[in-house]
Steps between C-alpha positions, in 0.01 A plus 500: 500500500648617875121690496308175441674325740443763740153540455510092527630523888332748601164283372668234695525685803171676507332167412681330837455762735418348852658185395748298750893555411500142406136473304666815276848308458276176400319687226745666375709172437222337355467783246809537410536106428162500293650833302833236439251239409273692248801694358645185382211334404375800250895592362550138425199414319453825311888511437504152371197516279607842352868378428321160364288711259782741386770176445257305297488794277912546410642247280772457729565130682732663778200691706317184485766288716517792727137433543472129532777480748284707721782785498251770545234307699799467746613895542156570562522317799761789675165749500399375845807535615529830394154600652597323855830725472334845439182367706651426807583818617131636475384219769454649831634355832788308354838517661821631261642177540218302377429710224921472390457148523185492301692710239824285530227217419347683209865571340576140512151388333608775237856351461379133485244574220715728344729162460227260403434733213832503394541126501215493285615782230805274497277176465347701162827622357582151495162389333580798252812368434423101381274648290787636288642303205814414672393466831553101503871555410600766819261426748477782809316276764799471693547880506185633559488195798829697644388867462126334658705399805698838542184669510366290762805534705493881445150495608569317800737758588270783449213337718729390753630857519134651481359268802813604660450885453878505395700603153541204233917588518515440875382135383746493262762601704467153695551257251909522416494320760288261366637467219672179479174349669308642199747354267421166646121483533534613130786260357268307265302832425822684347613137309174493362542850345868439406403211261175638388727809368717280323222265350326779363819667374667194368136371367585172678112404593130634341171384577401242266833378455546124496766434747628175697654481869558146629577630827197650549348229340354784244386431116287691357389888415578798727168670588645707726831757629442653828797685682537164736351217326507379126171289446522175234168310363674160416311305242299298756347809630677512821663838600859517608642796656879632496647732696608785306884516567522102442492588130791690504713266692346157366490373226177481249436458155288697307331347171384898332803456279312166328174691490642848404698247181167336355640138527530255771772204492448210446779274641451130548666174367378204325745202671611236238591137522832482364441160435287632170706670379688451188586494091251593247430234222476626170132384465382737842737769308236465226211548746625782665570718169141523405480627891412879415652613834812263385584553123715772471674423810554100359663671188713724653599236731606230280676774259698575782578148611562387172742787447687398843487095405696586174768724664642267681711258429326144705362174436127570398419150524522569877219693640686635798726718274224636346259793637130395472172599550337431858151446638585737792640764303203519235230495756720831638461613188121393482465695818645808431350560154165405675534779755577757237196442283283482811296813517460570851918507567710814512735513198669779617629340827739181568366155345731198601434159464832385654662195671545491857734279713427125491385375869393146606201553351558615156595738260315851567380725199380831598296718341555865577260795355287728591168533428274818309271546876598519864144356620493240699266284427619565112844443580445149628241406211788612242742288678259173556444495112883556405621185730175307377629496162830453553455195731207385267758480188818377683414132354544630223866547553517222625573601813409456860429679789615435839253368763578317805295167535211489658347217704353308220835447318707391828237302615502277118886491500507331878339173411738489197789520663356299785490251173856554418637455822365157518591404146855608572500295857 
C-alpha cells in the first residue's frame, strides 16, 4: 500500500513539474477533496446495497432496524475523513500548522459521525425492542433517550478536544468545577430519569393505558413515554403532554386495572319521589307473582313476613305493627334479579341495587355492576338499555321519578293560584 502511494506522488510530482508553489498546492487540494468525495460516494452506495442484499436474506428483524435507521449509511460517512487525515500530509507546500489543524478538523468529523451512528444503533435497539411481546409493559424510550444524550455529550468532548489538538481528560479535568452548574442546567433532565426508573419498575404507566389527569387536563390513551415528556391522546383527539417527573409527584389515575378485569362499572342512581312510595295491596301482590323476575322472590318474601307477623305479639288489625310488602322494595328486587339474568353483566363481580341517602329531591336507587366489555361505545349502549327499562317499568310500581318542573308546569300553576289569591281576598 506505502508503494502505491508512492508511486502516486511521485506521478503527482512529475505531472506538475514547472508549476508555481501555489498552482501545485491548489491541485493537490483539489485532489485530495475529489479522492474524499468519490471515496464516500462509492463505499456508501456499494456498502449499503451489499449489506441491503445480504439482510434481506437472514430471517433476522434486528439487522433490518440497523439498516433503516441509517446506522451504516451513517459510519460510512467517517471515510472522507479518514482520507483528508492520511491525505493531507502528501499535499505539497502546506505549512505543519495547517496541515495539524486540517487533521484536528478531520478527527472531529470522525468523532461527530462516529456519534451520529451511535445515536442511531440506539434509535434501532429501541425499535428492536417494542417489537418484543412485552415491550408495551417496560418501555426503554426514556433510557435509550439518556444513554443518546451521554453520547452526544461524550462526543462533544472528543471534538472539542480534537479541534483543540488536546487530550479528552484535560477536558475533563475542568468540569468539577462545573459541576454544580451542570447539575442545574440538568435538574429536569435527572427528574425525568428518576421517575421514568420508577414507572417502569413499579409498572405505574404503559402506552396504551387509559389514564386521567385533571391537572393536566389529560383523558385519554398514552401514546407515548419519552425520558422528559409522557404524551396523552384524550378522546377528542387533542394531545396533552406531561412532564415526566409530574407523575411521580402528582397525582393520576390509571383505568388498565378496569381493562386488564374485563368489566367496567356501572354506577349511577335512579332518584325517587318519596311521595310514591308506599304499601302493596293484595290485588298488585297478585300481579307481581306471575312477574317471572318476581315469583320466587314474592314467596320467599311473604313466608318470611308472615313468619315475623305471627311472632309477635301486636294488634294485627293495625297495619303499622305489621311488616309489609313495599313498592320500593319490590322494584329493588325487580332490579336486581333483572341485572342478574341480563346477559351482557359480569356475574362474577359486585351487583347492588341499593338505597342511597334521601336528598330534597328524592329517594336515590343505585345500580352498581359491571359489565362483560370495557368498550366504550359498548359500555354506554349496555348502560342506555339497562336505565331504559328500568325507568320504562317504574309505573308499574307505582312509583315516580324525580324531575324538577319545567316551564310548562310553573307557568299553568301561576294563573291558578293567581285564581286563588283572589278567591281568598
Amino acid at each position: 500500500m506505502f508503494e502505491w502511494i508512492a508511486e502516486l506522488t511521485a506521478t503527482y510530482e512529475r505531472l506538475t513539474a514547472g508549476w508555481p508553489e501555489w498552482a501545485v498546492t491548489v491541485a493537490g487540494v483539489v485532489l485530495l477533496l475529489a479522492a474524499a468525495w468519490i471515496g464516500d460516494t462509492v463505499v456508501r452506495r456499494q456498502l449499503t446495497s451489499s449489506l441491503r442484499l445480504i439482510v434481506g436474506r437472514t430471517a433476522g428483524r434486528w439487522d433490518d432496524a440497523l439498516i433503516d435507521h441509517g446506522v451504516i449509511n451513517r459510519l460510512s460517512h467517517v471515510i472522507p475523513a479518514i482520507i483528508v487525515f492520511f491525505g493531507v500530509g502528501l499535499v505539497p507546500g502546506i505549512d505543519e500548522s495547517w496541515r495539524d489543524g486540517i487533521r484536528n478538523a478531520a478527527q472531529a468529523y470522525a468523532a461527530f459521525i462516529a456519534v451520529r451512528a451511535v445515536a442511531a444503533a440506539l434509535t434501532a435497539a429501541n425499535t428492536i425492542y417494542e417489537r418484543r411481546p412485552g415491550a408495551r409493559r417496560r418501555p426503554i424510550k426514556g433510557y435509550i433517550q439518556l444513554a443518546t444524550l451521554f453520547a452526544y455529550c461524550c462526543g462533544a468532548i472528543l471534538i472539542i478536544s480534537a479541534l483543540l489538538g488536546k487530550s479528552p481528560f484535560v477536558l475533563l479535568t475542568g468540569f468539577g468545577a462545573l459541576t454544580a452548574v451542570l447539575l442545574l442546567v440538568f435538574r429536569d433532565t435527572i427528574l425525568s430519569l428518576v421517575a421514568s426508573v420508577q414507572l417502569s419498575s413499579l409498572d405505574m404507566v404503559r402506552v396504551g393505558d387509559w389514564i386521567e389527569m385533571p391537572k393536566f387536563n389529560a383523558d385519554g390513551d398514552v401514546i407515548d413515554i419519552e425520558l422528559h415528556t409522557v404524551r396523552v391522546q384524550n378522546w377528542d383527539k387533542t394531545i396533552t403532554t406531561i412532564p415526566t417527573h409530574r407523575l411521580i409527584t402528582e397525582s393520576f389515575q390509571n383505568w388498565r386495572g378496569m381493562s386488564e378485569s374485563g368489566g367496567r362499572r356501572i354506577k349511577r342512581s335512579l332518584v325517587i319521589d318519596i311521595a310514591s312510595i308506599r304499601f302493596l295491596e293484595s290485588a298488585e301482590i297478585e300481579h307481581f307473582r306471575r312477574m317471572v323476575l318476581l315469583s320466587d322472590y314474592l314467596a320467599e318474601k311473604e313466608q318470611a313476613l308472615s313468619d315475623y307477623n305471627e311472632a309477635i305479639d301486636a294488634d294485627t288489625d293495625e297495619a303499622v305493627n305489621l311488616r309489609r310488602l313495599t313498592n320500593i322494595g319490590t322494584f329493588r328486587a325487580y332490579a336486581l334479579n333483572y341485572l342478574r339474568r341480563h346477559p351482557q353483566i359480569h356475574k362474577s363481580m359486585t351487583l347492588l341495587v341499593r338505597q342511597l341517602q334521601p336528598t330534597a329531591e328524592g329517594l336515590p336507587i343505585e345500580i352498581y355492576c359491571f359489565t362483560t366489555t370495557t368498550a366504550w361505545g359498548e359500555y354506554e349502549a349496555i348502560q342506555s338499555d339497562i336505565f331504559d327499562h328500568l325507568l320504562a317499568v317504574l309505573h308499574r310500581f307505582g312509583l315516580k321519578a324525580y324531575q324538577l318542573p319545567s316551564n310548562d308546569v310553573v307557568e299553568a300553576l301561576v294563573p291558578a293560584v293567581s285564581r286563588d289569591s283572589r278567591g281568598l281576598s
